[in-house]
N, C-alpha and C positions, 0 to 999 in steps of 0.2 A: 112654462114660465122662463124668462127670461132674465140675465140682471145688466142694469144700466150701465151706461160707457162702454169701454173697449171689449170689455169681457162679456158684451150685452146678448151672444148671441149662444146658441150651445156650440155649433163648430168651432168657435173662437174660444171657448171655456173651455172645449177639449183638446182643444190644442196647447193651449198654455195648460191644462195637466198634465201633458205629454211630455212638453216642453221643460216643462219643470223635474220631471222624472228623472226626463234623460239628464239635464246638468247634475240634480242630486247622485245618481246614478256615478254618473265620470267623476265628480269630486270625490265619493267613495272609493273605488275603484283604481280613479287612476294614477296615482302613482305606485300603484304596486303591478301596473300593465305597463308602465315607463321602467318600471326597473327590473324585468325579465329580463331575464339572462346576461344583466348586467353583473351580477355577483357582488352587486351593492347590498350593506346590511338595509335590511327595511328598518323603516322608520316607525316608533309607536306612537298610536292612533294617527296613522296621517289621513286619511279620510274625514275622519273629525274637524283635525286641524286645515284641511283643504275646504272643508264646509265654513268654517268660522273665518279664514281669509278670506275667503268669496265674501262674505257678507259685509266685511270688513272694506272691501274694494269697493262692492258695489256702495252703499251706504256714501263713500265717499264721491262715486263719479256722479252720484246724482245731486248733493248737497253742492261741490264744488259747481257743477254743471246748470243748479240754478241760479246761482249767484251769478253765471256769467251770461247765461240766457235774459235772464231779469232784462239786462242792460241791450241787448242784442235787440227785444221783441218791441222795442217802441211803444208808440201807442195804441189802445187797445184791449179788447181783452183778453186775461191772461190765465191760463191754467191753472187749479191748484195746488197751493205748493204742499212738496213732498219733502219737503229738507228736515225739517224737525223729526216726523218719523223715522227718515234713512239715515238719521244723527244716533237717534237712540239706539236706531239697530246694527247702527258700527260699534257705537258704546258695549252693548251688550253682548258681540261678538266680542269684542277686543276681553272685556271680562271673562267671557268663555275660554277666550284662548287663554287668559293667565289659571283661571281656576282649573284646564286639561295641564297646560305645565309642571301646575303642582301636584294634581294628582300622578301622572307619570311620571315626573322627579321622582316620588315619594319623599321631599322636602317638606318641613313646615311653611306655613303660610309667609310666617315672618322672615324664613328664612328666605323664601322667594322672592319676596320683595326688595331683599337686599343684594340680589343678583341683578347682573345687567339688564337680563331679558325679561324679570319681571318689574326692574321699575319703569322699561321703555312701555309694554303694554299693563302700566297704571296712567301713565301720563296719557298714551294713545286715548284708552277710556273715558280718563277724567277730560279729556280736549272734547272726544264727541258730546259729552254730555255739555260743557259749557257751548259747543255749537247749537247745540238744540237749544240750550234755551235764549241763545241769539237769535235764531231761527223765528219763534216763537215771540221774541217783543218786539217792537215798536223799530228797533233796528236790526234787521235782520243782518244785513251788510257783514255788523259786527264779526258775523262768523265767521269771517277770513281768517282773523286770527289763530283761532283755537283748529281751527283745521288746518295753518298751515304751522303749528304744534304737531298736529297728528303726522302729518306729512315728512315732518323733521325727525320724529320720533322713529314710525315704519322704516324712513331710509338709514337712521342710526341701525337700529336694530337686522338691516339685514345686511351692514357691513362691519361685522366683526374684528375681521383681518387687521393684522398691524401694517400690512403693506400700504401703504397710501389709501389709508380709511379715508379721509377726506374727499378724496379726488372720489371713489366710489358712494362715500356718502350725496355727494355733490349732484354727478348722476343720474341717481334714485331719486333725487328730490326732485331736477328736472323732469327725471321721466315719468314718476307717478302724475306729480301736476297736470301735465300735457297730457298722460292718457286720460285723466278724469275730466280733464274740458273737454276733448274730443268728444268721448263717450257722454257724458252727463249733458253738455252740451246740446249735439247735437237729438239727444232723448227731448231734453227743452223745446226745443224749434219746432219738433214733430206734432209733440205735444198742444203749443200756438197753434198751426198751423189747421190742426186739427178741428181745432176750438174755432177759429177763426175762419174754415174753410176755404182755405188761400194761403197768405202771407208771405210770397214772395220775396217781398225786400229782405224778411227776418231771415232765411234761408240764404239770401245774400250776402248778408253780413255775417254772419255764422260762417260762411266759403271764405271768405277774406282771412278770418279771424283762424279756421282751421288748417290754412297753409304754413301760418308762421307754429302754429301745434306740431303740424306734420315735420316742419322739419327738424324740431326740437326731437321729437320724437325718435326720427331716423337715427340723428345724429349720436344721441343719447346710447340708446340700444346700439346699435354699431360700436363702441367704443365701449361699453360694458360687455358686452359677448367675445369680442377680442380679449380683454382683463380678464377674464371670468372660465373661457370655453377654448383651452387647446383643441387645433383641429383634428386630434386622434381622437377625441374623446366625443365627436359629433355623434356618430352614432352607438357607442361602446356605454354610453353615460344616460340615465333617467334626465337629466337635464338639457344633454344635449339633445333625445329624442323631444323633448315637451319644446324647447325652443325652436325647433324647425317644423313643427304644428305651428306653434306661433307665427313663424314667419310667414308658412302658406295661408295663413288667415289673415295675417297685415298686408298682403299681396294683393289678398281677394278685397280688402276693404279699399285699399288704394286705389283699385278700379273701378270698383263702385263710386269714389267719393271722386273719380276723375269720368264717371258717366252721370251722376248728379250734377256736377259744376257744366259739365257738355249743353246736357238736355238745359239745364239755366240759362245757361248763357244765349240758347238757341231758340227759348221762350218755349219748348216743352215741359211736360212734366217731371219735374226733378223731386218726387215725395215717390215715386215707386222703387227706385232705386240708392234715396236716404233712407227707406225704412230696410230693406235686405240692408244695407253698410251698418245700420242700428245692429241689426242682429247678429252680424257678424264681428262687430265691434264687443257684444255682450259675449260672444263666444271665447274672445281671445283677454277680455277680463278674466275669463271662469280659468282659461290654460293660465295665467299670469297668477293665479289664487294657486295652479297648480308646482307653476316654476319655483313658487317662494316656499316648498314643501321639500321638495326632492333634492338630495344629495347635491350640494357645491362643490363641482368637479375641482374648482382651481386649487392648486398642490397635491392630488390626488393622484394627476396622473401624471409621470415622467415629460 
């Protein structure tokens, strides 16, 4: 027996068990293999808290990434959407992570919520959920909003610093956006093209629309990693080791998404090599779930 769609066959079911292991696995795991022999305090429950980011990310790349797909795939028909679910399961992530807070605090409830970090992840929550249920009526569109609430909120929340919180805040809010179009994004087009068994133009417009990403992108991270990552501390630091994973994975995608746009432009097939960029683009979500975990080197080190 078999089941329907992507997951329709047993090699493909076992592979995404697999698949799913191994992510579960490294978000457990990895930042306490990022910070050997760094002489870094670990951090409590970060496993946990690297599982509930990841969901929190992914949730988001795929909600932002239909709303921009939507608009991209013309006419035609169109996948099912996934935004209301991956709303609630950002929601329900983002609550995870404040009810792990409190429990590892050992603060009250009330009292958590009157601290920074617990009113940024009520607001993050309470935004997923009004995405869903934008998601969910008559105007889905709506959900821009409340997701770019969420959006506002994760970038407050991960720049504390008195130093030029803005200019950091700022950043964050660039760079999250631009990686959740990319990624959710491009999951969309796959998805069309799937359905449609074709769809070239949508894959074309998608390439136009993922250059001006890419370089938000670049720009972004380049200019946060400088702020952020003294060059002693590249490889001495859990964070500088998890950022230069990253990069060799934004590397690998960049090639990929410069042999898709190749093979398009040259009227081959550009869907074998957007789906490896998919995957490698999901991989460098799951490290980015892990960057937002592990010790922030900046002032830390001389």
């Amino acid at each position: 027996m078999t089941l329907p769609g992507p997951l329709g066959t047993p090699s493909r079911l076992t592979a995404a068990v697999l698949a799913s292991a191994v992510v579960l696995g490294f978000a457990l795991l990895g930042t306490g293999l990022a910070q050997t022999g760094t002489g870094e305090l670990r951090i409590p429950a970060a496993g946990t808290t690297t599982v509930l980011r990841l969901l929190v990310l992914t949730g988001l790349a795929v909600h932002v990434g239909e709303l921009a797909g939507r608009r991209l795939a013309g006419e035609g028909p169109r996948p099912r959407a996934w935004s209301a679910p991956a709303a609630l399961l950002a929601a329900a992530a983002s609550a995870g992570l404040l009810l792990l807070f409190t429990a590892v605090s050992g603060l009250s409830p009330s009292v958590v919520y009157g601290l920074r970090e617990g009113r940024l992840l009520l607001v993050t929550a309470n935004a997923f959920v009004l995405a869903a249920l934008c998601a969910a009526s008559r105007r889905p569109g709506l959900a821009v909003l409340p997701l770019a609430l969420a959006v506002g909120a994760e970038a407050l929340r991960a720049h504390p610093e008195t130093n030029q919180p803005l200019l950091g805040t700022g950043l964050t809010l660039v760079h999250l956006t631009a990686a959740s179009l990319w990624t959710g994004t491009l999951l969309y087009v796959l998805r069309t093209m799937r359905l449609r068994g074709g769809g070239r133009d949508v894959l074309r417009r998608y390439a136009r629309m993922a250059a001006w990403v890419y370089g938000a992108l670049a720009v972004t991270g380049t200019v946060s990693t400088l702020r952020k990552l003294p060059p002693d501390a590249v490889m001495s630091t859990a964070y500088g080791r998890v950022l230069l994973l990253k990069l060799v994975l934004f590397g690998g995608a960049s090639l990929l998404a410069l042999a898709a746009r190749g093979r398009l432009m040259s009227g081959g097939n550009a869907q074998a090599p957007a789906r490896v960029e998919a995957s490698v683009l999901a991989g460098i979500v799951l490290v980015s779930a892990l960057l937002t975990v592990v010790p922030n080197p900046h002032g830390l080190t001389p």
